[in-house]
N, CA, C and O atoms as a printed pandas DataFrame, in Angstrom:
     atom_number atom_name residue_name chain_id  residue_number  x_coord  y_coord  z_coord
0              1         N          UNK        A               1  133.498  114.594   63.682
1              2        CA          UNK        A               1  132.656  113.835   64.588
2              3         C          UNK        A               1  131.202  114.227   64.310
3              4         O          UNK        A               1  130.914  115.399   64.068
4              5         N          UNK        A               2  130.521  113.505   64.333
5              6        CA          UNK        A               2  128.526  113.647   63.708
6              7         C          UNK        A               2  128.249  114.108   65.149
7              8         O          UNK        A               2  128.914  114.519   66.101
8              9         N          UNK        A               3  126.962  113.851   64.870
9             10        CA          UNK        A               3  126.509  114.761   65.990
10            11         C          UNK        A               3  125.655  114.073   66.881
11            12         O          UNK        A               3  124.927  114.681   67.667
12            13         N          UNK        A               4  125.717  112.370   66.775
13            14        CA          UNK        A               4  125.123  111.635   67.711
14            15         C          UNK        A               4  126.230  110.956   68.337
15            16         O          UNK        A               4  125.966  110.465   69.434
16            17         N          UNK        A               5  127.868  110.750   67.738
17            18        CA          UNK        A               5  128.534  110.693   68.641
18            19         C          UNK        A               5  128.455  111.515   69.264
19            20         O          UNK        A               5  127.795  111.247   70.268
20            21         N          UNK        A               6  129.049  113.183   69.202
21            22        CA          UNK        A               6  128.799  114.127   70.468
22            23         C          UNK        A               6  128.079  113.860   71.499
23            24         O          UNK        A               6  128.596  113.795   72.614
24            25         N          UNK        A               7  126.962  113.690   71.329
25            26        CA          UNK        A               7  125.968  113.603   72.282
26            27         C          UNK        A               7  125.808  112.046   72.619
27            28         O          UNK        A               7  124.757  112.008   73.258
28            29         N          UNK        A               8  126.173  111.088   72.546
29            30        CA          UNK        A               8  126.322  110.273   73.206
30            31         C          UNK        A               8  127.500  110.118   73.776
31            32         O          UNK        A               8  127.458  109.421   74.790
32            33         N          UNK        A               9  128.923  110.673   73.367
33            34        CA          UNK        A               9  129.580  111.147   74.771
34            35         C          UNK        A               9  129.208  111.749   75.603
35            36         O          UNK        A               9  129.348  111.197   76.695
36            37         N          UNK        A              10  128.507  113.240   75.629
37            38        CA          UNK        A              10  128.144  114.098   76.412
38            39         C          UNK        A              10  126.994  113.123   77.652
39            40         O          UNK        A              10  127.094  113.177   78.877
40            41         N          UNK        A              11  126.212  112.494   77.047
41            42        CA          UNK        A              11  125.276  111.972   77.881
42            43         C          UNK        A              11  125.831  110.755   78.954
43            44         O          UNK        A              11  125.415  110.496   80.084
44            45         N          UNK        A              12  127.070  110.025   78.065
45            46        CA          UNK        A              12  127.957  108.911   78.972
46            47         C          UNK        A              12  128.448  109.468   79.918
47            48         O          UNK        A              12  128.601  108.914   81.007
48            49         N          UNK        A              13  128.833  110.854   79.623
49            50        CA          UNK        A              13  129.952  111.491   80.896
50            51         C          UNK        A              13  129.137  112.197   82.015
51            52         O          UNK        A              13  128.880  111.797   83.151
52            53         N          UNK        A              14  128.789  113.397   81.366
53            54        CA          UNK        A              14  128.348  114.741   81.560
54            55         C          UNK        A              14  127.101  114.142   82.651
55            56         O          UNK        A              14  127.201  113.955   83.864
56            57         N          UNK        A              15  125.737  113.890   81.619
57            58        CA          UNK        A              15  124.651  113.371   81.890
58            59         C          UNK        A              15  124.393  112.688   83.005
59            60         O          UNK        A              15  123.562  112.943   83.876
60            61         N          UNK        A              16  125.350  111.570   82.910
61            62        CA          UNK        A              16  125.550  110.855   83.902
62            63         C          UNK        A              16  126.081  111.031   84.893
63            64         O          UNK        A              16  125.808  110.250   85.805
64            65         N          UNK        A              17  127.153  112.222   85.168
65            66        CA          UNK        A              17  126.863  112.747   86.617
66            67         C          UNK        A              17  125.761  113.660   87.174
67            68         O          UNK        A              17  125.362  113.443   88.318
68            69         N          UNK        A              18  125.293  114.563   86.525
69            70        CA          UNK        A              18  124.238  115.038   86.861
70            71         C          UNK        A              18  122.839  113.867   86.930
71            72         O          UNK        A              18  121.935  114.393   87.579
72            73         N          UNK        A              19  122.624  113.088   86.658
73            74        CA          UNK        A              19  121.916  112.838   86.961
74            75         C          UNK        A              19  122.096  111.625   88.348
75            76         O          UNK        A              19  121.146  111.075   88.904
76            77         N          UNK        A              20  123.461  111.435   88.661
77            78        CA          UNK        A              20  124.043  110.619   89.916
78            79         C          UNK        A              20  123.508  111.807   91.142
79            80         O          UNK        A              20  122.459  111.701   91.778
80            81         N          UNK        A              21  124.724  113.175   91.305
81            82        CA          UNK        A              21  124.131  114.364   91.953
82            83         C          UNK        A              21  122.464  114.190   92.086
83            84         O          UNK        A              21  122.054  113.628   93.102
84            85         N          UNK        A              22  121.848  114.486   91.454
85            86        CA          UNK        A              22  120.609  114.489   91.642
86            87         C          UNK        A              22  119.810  113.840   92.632
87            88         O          UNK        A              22  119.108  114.322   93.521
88            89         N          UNK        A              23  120.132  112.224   92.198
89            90        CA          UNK        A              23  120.321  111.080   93.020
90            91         C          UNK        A              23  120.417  111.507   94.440
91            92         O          UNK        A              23  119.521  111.653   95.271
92            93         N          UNK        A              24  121.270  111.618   94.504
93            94        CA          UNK        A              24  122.277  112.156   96.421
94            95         C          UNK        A              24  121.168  112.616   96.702
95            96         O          UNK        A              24  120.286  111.984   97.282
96            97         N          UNK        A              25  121.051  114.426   96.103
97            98        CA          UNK        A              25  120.105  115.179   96.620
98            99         C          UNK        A              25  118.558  114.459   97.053
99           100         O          UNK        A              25  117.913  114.457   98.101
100          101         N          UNK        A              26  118.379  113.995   95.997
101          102        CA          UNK        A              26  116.701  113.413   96.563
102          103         C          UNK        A              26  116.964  112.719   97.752
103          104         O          UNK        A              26  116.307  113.030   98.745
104          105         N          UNK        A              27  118.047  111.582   97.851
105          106        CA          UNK        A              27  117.743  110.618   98.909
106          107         C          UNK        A              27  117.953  111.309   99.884
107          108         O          UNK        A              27  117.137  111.281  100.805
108          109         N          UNK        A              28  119.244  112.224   99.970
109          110        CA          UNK        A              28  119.754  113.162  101.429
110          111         C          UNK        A              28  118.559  113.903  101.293
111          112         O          UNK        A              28  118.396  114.397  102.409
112          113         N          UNK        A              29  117.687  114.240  100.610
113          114        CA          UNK        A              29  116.457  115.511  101.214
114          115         C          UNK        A              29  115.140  114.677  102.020
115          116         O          UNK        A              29  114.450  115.212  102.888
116          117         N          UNK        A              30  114.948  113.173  101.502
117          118        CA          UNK        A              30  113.825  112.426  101.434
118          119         C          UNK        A              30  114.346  111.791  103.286
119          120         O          UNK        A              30  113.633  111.359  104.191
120          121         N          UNK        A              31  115.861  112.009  103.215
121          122        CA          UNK        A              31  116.659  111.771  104.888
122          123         C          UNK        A              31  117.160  112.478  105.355
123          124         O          UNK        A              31  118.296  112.441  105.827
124          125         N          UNK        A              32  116.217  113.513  105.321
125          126        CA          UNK        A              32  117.014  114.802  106.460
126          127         C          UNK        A              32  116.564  114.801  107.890
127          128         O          UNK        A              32  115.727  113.959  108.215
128          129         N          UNK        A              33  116.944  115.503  108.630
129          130        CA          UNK        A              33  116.747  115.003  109.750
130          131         C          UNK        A              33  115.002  115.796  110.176
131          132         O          UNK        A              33  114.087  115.477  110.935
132          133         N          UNK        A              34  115.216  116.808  109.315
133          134        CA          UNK        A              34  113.419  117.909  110.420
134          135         C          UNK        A              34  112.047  116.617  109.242
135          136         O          UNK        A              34  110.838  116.849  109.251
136          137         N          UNK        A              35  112.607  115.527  108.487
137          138        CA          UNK        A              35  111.577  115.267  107.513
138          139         C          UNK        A              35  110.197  113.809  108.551
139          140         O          UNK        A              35  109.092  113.490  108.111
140          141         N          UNK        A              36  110.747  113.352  109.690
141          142        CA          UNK        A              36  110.588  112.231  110.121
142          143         C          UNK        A              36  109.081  112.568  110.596
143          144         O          UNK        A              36  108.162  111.807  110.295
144          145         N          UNK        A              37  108.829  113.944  111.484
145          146        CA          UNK        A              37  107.149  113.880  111.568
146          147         C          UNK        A              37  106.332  114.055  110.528
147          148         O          UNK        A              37  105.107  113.989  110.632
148          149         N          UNK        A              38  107.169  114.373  109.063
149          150        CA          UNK        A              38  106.056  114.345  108.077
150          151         C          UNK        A              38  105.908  113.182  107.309
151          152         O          UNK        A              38  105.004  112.913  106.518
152          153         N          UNK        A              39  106.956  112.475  107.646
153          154        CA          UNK        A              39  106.863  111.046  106.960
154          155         C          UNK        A              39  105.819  110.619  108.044
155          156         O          UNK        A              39  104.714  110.659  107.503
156          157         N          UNK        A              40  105.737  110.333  108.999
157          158        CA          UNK        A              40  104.757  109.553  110.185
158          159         C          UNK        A              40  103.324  110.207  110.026
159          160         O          UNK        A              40  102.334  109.476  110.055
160          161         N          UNK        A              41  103.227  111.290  109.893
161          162        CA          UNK        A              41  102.085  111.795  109.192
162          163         C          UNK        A              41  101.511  111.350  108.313
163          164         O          UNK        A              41  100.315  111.095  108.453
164          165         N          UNK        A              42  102.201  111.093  107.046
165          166        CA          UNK        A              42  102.017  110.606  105.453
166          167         C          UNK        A              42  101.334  109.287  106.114
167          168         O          UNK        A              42  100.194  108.906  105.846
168          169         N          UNK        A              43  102.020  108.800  106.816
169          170        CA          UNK        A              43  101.940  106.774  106.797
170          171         C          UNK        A              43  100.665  106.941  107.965
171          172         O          UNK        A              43   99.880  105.993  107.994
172          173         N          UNK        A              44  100.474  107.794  108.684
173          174        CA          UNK        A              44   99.052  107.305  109.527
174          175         C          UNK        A              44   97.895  107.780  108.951
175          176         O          UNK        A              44   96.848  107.602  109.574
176          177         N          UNK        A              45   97.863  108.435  107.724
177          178        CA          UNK        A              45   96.492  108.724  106.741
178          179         C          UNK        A              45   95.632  107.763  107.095
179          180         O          UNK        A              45   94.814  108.011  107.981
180          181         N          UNK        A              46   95.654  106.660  106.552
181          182        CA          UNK        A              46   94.523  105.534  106.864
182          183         C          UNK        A              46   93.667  105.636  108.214
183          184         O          UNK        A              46   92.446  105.779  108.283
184          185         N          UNK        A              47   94.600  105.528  109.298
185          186        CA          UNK        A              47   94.615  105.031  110.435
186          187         C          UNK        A              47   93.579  106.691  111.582
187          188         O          UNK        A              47   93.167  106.777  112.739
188          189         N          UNK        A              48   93.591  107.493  110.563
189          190        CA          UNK        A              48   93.142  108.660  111.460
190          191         C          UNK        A              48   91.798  108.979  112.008
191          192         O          UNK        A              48   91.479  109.763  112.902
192          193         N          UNK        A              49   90.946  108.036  111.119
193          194        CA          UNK        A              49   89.278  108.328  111.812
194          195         C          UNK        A              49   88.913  107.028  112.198
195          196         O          UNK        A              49   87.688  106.932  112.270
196          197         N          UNK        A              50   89.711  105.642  112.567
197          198        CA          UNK        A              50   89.933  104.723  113.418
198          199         C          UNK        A              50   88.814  104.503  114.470
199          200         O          UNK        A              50   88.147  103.480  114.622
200          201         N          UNK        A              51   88.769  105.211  114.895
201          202        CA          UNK        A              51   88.010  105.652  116.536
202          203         C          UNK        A              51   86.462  105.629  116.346
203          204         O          UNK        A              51   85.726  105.295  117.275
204          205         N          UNK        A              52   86.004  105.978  115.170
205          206        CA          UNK        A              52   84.850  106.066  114.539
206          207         C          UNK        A              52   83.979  104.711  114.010
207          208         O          UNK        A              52   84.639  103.944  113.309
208          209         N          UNK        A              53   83.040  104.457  114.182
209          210        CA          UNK        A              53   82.103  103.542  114.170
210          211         C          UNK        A              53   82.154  103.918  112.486
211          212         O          UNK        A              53   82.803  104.878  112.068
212          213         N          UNK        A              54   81.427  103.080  111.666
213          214        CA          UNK        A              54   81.794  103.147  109.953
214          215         C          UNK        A              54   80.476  103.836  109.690
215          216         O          UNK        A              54   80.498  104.580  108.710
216          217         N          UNK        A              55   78.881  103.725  110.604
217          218        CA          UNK        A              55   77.715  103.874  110.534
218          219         C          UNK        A              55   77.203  105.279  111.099
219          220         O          UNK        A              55   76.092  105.749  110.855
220          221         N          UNK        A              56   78.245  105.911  111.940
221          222        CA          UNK        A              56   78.419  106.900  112.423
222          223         C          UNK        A              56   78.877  108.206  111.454
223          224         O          UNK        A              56   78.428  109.343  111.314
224          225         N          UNK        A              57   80.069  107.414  110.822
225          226        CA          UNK        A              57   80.557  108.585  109.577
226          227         C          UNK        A              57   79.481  109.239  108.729
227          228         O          UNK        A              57   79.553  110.374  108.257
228          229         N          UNK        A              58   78.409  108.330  108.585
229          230        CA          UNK        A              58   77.433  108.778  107.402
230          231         C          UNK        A              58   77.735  108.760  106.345
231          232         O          UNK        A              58   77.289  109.711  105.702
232          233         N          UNK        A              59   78.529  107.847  105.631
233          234        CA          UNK        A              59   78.496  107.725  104.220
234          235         C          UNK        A              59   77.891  106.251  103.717
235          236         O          UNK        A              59   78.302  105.168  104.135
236          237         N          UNK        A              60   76.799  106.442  102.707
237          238        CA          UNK        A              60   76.557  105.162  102.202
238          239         C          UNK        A              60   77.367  104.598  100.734
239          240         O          UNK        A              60   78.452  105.007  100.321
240          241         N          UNK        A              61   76.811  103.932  100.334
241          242        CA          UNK        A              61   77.764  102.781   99.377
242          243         C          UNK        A              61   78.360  104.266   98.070
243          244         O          UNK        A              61   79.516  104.341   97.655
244          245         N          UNK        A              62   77.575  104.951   97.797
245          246        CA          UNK        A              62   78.576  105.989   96.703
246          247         C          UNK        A              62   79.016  107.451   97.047
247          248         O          UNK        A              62   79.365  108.276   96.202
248          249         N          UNK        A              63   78.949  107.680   98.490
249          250        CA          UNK        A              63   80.288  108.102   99.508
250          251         C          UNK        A              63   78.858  109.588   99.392
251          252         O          UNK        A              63   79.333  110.710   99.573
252          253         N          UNK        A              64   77.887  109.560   99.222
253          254        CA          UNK        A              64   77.079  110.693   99.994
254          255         C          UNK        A              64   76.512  110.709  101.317
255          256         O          UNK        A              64   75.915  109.670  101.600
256          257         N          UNK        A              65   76.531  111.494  102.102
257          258        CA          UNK        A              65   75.802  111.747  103.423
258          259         C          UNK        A              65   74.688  111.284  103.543
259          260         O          UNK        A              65   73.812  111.863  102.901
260          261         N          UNK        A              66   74.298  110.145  104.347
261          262        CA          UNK        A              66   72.805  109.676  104.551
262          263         C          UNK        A              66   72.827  110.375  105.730
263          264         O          UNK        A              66   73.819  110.498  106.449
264          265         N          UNK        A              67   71.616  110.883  105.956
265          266        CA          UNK        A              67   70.580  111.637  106.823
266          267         C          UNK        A              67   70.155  110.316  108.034
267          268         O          UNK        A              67   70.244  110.420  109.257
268          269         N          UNK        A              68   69.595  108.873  107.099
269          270        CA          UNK        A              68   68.684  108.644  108.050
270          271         C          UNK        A              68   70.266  107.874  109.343
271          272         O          UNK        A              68   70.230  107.833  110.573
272          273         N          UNK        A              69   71.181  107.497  108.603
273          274        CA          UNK        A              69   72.179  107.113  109.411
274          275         C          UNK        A              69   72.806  107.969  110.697
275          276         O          UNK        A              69   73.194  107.556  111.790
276          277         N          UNK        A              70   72.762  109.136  110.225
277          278        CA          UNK        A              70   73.543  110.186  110.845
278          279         C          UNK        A              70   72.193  110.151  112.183
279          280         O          UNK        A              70   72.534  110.042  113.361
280          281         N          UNK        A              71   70.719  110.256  111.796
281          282        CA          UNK        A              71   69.684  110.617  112.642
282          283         C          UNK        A              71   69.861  109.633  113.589
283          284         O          UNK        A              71   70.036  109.982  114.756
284          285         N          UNK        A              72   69.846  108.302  113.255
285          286        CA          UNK        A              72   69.814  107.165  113.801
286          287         C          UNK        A              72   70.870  107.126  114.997
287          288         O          UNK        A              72   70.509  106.705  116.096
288          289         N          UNK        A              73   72.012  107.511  114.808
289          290        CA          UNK        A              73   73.415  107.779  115.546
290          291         C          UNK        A              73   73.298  108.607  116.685
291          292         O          UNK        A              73   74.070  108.543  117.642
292          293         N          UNK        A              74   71.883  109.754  116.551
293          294        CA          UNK        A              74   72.257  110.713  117.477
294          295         C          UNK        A              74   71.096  110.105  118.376
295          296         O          UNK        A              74   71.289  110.243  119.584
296          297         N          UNK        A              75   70.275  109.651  118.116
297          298        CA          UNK        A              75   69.425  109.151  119.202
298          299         C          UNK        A              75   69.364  108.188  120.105
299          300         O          UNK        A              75   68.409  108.127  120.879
């Protein structure tokens, strides 16, 4: 037997359950039960400085701190 049959049995059989197992594991870890406040975490990123006026944040168009915005805000 050569040695790319071997290994293309090995990879039909072998391979292919380990990489099924694997499978399981990720989805059962990605659905465990302690994972649900860090998923809700992940997904409200966007949503977290909401509350905030856009002119207030102090960033202008290439994301540095303007001064005169921030001054403007507090008075």
């Amino acid at each position: 037997m050569d040695s790319y049959s071997l290994l293309r049995e090995f990879a039909d059989s072998w391979v292919l359950l380990a990489l099924t197992l694997f499978f399981v594991a990720v989805v059962f870890w990605a659905w465990r039960p302690g994972s649900r406040k860090m998923h809700e975490d992940t997904a409200n990123i966007p949503f977290r400085h909401d509350d905030k006026p856009a002119d207030v944040v102090g960033r202008n168009g290439n994301g540095h701190n303007s001064g005169a915005k921030i001054k403007e805000a507090q008075q």
